[in-house]
C-alpha positions as CSV (number, residue, x, y, z in Angstrom):
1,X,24.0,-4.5,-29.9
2,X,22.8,-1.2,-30.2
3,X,18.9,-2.7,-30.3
4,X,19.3,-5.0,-28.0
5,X,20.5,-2.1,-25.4
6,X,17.4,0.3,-27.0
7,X,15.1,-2.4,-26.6
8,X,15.7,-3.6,-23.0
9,X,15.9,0.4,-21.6
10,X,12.3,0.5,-23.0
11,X,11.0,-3.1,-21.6
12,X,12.6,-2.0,-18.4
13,X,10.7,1.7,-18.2
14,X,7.4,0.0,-19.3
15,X,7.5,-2.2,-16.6
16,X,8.2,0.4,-14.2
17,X,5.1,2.2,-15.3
18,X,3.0,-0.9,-14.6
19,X,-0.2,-0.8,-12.1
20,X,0.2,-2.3,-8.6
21,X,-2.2,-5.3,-9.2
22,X,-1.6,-7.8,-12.3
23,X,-3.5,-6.8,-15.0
24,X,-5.6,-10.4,-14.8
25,X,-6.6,-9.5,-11.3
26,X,-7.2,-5.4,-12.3
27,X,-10.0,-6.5,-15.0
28,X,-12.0,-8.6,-12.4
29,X,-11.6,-6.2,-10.0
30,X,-15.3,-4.0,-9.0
31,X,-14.2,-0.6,-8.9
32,X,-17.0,0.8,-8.8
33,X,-17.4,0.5,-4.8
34,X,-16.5,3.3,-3.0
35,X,-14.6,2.6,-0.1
36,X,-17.4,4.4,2.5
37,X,-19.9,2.2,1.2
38,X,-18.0,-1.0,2.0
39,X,-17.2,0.5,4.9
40,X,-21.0,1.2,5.8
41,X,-22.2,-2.8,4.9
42,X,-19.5,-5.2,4.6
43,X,-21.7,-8.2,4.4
44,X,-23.6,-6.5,1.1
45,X,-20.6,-7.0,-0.7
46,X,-19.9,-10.7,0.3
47,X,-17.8,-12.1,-2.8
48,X,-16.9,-9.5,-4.5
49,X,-13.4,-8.7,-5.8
50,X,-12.0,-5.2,-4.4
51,X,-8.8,-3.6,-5.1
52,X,-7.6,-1.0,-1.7
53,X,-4.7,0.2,-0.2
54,X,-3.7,2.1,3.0
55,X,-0.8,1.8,5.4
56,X,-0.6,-1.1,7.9
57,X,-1.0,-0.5,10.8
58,X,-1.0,-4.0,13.0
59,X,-0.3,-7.4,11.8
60,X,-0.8,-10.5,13.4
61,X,-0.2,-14.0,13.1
62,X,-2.9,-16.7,13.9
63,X,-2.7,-20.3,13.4
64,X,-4.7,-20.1,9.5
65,X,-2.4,-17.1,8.4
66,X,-1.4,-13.6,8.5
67,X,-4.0,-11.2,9.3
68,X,-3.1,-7.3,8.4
69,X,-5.3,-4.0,10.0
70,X,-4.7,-1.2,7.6
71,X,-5.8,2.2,7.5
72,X,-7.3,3.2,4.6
73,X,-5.8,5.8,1.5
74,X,-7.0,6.5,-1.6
75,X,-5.2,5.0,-4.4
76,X,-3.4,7.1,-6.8
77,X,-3.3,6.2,-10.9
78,X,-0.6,3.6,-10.1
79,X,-2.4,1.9,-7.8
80,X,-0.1,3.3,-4.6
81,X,-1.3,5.0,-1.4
82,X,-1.7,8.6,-1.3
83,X,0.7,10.0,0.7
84,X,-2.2,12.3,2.9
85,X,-3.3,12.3,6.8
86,X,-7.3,11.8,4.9
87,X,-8.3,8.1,5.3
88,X,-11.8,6.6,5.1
89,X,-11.3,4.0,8.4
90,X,-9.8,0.6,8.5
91,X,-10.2,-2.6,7.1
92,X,-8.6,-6.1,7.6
93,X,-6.8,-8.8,5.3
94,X,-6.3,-11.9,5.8
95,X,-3.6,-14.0,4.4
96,X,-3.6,-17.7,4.2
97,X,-0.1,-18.8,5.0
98,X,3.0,-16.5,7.2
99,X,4.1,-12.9,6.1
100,X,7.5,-11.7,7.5
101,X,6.3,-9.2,9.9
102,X,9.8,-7.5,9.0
103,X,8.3,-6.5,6.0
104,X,4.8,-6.1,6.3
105,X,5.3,-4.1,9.7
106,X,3.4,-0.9,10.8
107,X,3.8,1.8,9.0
108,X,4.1,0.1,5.6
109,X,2.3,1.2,2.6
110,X,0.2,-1.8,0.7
111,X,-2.1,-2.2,-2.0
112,X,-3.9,-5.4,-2.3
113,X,-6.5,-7.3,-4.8
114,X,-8.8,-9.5,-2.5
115,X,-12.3,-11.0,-1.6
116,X,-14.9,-9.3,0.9
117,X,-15.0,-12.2,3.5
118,X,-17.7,-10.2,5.2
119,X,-17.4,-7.5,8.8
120,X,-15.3,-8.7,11.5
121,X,-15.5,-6.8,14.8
122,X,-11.8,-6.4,16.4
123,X,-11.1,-5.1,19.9
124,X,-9.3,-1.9,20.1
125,X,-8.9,-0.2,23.3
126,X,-12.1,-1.4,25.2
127,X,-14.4,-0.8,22.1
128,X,-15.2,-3.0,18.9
129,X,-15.4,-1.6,15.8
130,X,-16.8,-3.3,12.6
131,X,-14.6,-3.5,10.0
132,X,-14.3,-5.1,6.4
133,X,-12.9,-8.4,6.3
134,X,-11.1,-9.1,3.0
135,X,-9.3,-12.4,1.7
136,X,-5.6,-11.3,-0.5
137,X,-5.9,-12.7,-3.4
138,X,-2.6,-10.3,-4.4
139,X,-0.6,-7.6,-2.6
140,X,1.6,-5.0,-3.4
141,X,4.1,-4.2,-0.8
142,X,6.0,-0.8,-1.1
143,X,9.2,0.5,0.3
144,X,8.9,3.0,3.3
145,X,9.2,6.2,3.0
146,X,12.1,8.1,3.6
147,X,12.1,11.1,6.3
148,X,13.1,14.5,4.8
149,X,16.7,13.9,5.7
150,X,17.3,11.2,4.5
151,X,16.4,12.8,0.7
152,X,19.0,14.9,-1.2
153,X,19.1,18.2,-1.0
154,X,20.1,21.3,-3.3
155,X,23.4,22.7,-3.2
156,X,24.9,26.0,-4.2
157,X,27.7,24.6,-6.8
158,X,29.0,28.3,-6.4
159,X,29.3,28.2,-2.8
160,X,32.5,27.1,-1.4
161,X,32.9,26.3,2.0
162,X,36.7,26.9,2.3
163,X,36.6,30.7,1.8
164,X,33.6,31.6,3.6
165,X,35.0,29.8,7.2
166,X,37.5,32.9,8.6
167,X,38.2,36.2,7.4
168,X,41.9,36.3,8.0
């Protein structure tokens, strides 16, 4: 019983210490283009698989799918958004089908495995902007983070609270 116990604690931790993106999709992957350069020519990139990540920060529904405006992070060794203010701009996936705009809200960090469609120009405030247009093939959705507060915090086990209130 003993192995049993031994060997499910270690299939459990192994899978925790997976990468965001299957391994399949991972090996097909180009990583060797640099986010800025995509950035820079969408259209030179036509077809080729990309792994990013970023936090979303619109999402909207049209008739074909789900299409996502993220702003872009660099992904750590896991294959999750770097927690920093430093992005390299925005990009855009689309999803075929609907995504619960519950989960994938603004706000939300989300790595994803996916196809350069091309540049598509959105509207934002009264100027367009060209940004990379990129099919999900996969997506990682993580939780949100917590504020501050919400995280434990350090106590004193030495301090009691009961004789420190009034001196008597």
């Amino acid at each position: 019983m003993k192995k049993i116990a031994v060997l499910f604690s270690i299939t459990l931790f192994l899978h925790g210490c997976t990468y965001a993106i299957s391994p399949d999709m991972a090996a097909q992957a180009d990583r060797t283009i640099p986010f800025e350069k995509l950035q820079a020519d969408p259209d030179s990139f036509k077809g080729k698989l990309v792994i990013l990540g970023g936090t979303i920060t619109q999402i909207t529904t049209v008739k074909q799918g789900t299409l996502l405006e993220v702003t872009q992070k660099r992904l750590d060794y896991w294959g999750k958004p770097e927690r920093t203010k430093r992005t390299g701009g925005r990009f855009l996936v689309f999803r075929q089908g609907y995504l619960n705009t519950m989960a994938y809200a603004p706000g939300v960090d989300i790595t994803i495995a996916g196809e350069v469609l091309g540049v598509r120009s959105p509207l934002v405030g009264d100027t367009q902007y060209d940004s990379p247009l990129v099919l999900a093939k996969e997506i990682k959705l993580w939780g949100r983070e917590g504020k501050a507060r919400d995280k434990p915090q350090w106590m004193d086990p030495l301090y009691d609270p009961a004789s420190s209130a009034r001196p008597e």
